[in-house]
C-alpha positions in Angstrom: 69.1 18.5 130.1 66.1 18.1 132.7 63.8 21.7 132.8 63.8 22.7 136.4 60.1 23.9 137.7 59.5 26.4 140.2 56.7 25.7 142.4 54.7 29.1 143.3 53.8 29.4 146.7 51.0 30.8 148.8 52.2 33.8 150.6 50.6 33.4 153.8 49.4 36.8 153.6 48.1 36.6 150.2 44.3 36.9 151.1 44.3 39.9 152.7 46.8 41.6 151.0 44.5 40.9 147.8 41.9 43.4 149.4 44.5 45.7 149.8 45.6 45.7 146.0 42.1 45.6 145.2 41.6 48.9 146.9 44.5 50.3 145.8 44.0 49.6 141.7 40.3 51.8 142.7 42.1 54.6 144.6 44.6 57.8 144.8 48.4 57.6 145.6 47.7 59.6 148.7 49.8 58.8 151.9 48.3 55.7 153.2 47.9 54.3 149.7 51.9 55.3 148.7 52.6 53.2 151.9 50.7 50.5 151.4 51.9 50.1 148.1 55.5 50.1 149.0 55.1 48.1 151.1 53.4 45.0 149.1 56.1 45.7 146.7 58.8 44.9 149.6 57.1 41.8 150.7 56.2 40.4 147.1 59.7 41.5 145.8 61.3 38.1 144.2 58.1 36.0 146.7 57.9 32.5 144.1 54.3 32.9 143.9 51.2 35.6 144.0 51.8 36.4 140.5 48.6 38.2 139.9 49.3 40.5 143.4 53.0 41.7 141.8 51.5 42.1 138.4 48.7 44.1 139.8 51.5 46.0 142.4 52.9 47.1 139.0 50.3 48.5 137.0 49.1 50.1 140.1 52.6 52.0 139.5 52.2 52.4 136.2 48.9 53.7 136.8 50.5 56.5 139.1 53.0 57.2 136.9 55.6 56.1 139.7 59.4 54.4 139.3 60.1 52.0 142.5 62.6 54.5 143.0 60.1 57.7 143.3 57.4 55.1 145.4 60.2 54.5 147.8 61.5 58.5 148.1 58.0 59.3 149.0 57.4 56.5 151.3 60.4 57.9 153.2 59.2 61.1 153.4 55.7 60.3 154.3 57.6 58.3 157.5 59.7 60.5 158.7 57.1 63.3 158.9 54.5 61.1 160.7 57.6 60.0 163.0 58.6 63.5 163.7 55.1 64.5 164.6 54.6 61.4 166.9 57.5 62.6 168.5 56.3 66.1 169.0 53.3 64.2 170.6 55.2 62.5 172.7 54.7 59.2 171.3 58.4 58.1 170.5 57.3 54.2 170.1 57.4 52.7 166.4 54.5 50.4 165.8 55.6 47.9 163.9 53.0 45.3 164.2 
């Protein structure tokens, strides 16, 4: 039976996503931070590669005493407030850039 290897990848937005985590293991789970976190955690979810970013992406849960589940219900929230007061501005256009 022949052993099967993986070969880990370089997410191409590894780099600066690393100064992301970086700040995020030094700071608060406030609103930005609760975003950016979920949203490493969607992009590295099952990525073959930048082990040391999802490992990191955990304990940064850990550290917050956060399930996925919880980071996601909040990231929700935290969205569809600042969509509904864009709105109220009158700026109705999602950035998604």
């Amino acid at each position: 039976m022949t052993e099967t290897k993986v070969k880990l990848q370089k997410h191409p937005q590894e780099q600066r996503d690393r100064s992301i985590v970086d700040h995020l293991l030094q700071g608060d789970p406030n609103d930005e931070n609760l975003a950016d976190l979920a949203r490493l955690r969607i992009r590295y979810r099952n990525f073959p590669g930048a082990k040391d970013i999802q490992r990191d992406l955990e304990l940064i849960l850990s550290r917050w005493r956060l399930t996925e589940e919880e980071l996601y219900a909040k990231t929700r929230q935290i969205h569809s407030t600042k969509l509904y007061q864009r709105m109220q501005q009158g700026e109705d256009k999602q950035d998604w850039s």
